[in-house]
Residue, then its C-alpha position, 0 to 999 in steps of 0.5 A: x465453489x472456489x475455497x480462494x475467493x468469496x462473494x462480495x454484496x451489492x452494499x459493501x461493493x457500494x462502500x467500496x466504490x464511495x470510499x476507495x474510489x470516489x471519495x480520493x478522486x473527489x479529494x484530490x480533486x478539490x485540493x486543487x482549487x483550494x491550494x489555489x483559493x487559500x493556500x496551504x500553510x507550513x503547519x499544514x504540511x508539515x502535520x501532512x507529510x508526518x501523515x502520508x510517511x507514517x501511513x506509506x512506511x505502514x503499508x510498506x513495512x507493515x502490511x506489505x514486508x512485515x505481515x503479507x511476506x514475512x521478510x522479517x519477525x520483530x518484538x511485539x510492540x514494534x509488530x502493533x505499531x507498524x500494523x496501526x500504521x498500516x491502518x491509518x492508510x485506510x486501506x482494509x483490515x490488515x488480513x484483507x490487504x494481505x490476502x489480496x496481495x498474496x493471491x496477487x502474487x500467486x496469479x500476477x498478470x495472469x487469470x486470477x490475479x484481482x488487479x492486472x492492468x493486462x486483464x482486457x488485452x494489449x491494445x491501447x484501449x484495452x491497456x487503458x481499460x486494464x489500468x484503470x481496473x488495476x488502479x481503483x476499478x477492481x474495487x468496485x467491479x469485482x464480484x469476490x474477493x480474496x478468501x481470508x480464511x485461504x490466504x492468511x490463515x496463520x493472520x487469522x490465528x493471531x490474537x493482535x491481528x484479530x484485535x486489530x480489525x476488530x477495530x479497525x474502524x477506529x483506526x481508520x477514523x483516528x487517521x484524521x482525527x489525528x491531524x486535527x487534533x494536531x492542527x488544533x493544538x498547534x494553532x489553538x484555532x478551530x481552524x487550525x484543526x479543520x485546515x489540518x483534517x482536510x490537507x493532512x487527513x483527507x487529501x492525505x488519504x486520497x493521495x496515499x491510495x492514488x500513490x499505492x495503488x499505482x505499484x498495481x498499475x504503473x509499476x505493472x505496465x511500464x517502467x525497467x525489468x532487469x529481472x527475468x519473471x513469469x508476469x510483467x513486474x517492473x521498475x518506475x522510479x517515481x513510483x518508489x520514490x513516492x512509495x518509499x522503496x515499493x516501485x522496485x517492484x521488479x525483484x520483488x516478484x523475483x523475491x518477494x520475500x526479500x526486505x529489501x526492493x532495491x537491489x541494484x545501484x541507484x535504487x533507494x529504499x527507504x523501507x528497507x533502511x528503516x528496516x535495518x535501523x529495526x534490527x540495529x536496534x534490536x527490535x527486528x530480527x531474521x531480516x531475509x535480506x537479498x543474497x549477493x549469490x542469488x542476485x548473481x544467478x537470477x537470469x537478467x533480460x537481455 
């Protein structure tokens, strides 16, 4: 039996498939026709964009540098804040997230890793195939998933990191009802707190896990490799637009435990900004920022 995986059931396969890849499609889906039929209002994208930067800087900076790479340590109510953050992405339980990702990185684009777009071949259709599985099939169609107790065990011994998915359903359904209550106050109308859940709750989580999820596909197929590495992590400047920082995924598997994604010129990284204002302030510190020397001695592809 192997001790990096375990079985996953026919109905948490199912939840899987309802909520991480039907439900986003189906949202973004319907956004369409009723930005159309009735429009989006200023207050709702104001409550919306609030949303998606509170959850993308959540998964970048909490799930992803913060607790799966440890590219910096913080004072303990900022370390709870970037964790619930993480959460209101309704990705998982902060341990899950990160057990998948840290066997990502030891298998990347090779047998084991969960989501390679690489899985079926080269071929056009076969690349399709395995873009498809990278994006939002593996969900679904894998059999088990990333042992908790193997790839984050040091997660598991923390008391906050226990807490909080113990409660993770909670936080989860606080990611909409957030916008709600927001859009309730703001306009003093039911409708006001309905238009608000549905454009900066629902289409918002679709939208962020259809933004993330393409740093497993797009920033893995396509895109710049300045960098040297065993597996096919690139840039794609849409991708780290959207994804505030996280689609310089070229260095990051060079590094992954460098704060920072964008190394080279041009590439913005908000995250890493963020970051840094963290530690002006004194509420992060052991920043492992990229090192000038070693950038200079990581061999470029010609």
């Amino acid at each position: 039996m192997n001790p990096e995986t375990v079985a996953v059931g026919t109905g948490r396969r199912t939840a899987y498939l309802v909520v991480l890849v039907v439900l986003p499609l189906l949202l973004v889906a319907l956004a369409v026709p009723a930005a159309w039929g009735w429009g989006i209002g200023v207050r709702d994208v104001v409550i919306a964009v609030v949303m998606y930067l509170v959850s993308i800087f959540g998964i970048a900076i909490g799930y992803h540098r913060l607790f799966t790479h440890r590219a910096f340590r913080c004072r303990r109510p900022l370390r709870i804040a970037l964790m619930l953050a993480g959460g209101m992405a309704v990705e998982g339980p902060v341990t899950l997230w990160s057990a998948e990702h840290r066997r990502h990185h030891k298998y990347a684009d090779r047998e084991g890793d969960p989501h390679s777009p690489w899985r079926y071949g080269e071929s056009g259709l076969a690349l399709l195939r395995g873009m498809a599985h990278a994006h939002v099939g593996w969900f679904f169609t894998a059999r088990r998933r990333s042992n908790r107790r193997h790839w984050a065990p040091d997660l598991l011994a923390d008391p906050d990191v226990r807490r909080f998915d113990a409660w993770y359903p909670a936080v989860a359904a606080l990611s909409f009802a957030l916008p709600a209550v927001a859009g309730g106050l703001w306009s003093m109308s039911w409708t006001g707190a309905w238009t608000a859940l549905f454009w900066g709750g629902l289409v918002r989580y679709a939208v962020v896990h259809h933004v993330t999820w393409s740093v497993n596909s797009i920033a893995h197929t396509f895109g710049d490799r300045p960098f040297a590495t065993r597996d096919r992590s690139s840039n794609v400047r849409w991708v780290a637009m959207l994804t505030l920082g996280e689609g310089w995924h070229n260095w990051h598997h060079v590094e992954p435990t460098c704060a920072r994604h964008g190394v080279l010129r041009g590439q913005l990284d908000p995250s890493a900004r963020l970051i840094r204002w963290f530690e002006l302030a004194g509420w992060a510190y052991g920043v492992r920022w990229p090192d000038p020397a070693r950038l200079e001695r990581v061999s470029r592809i010609p």
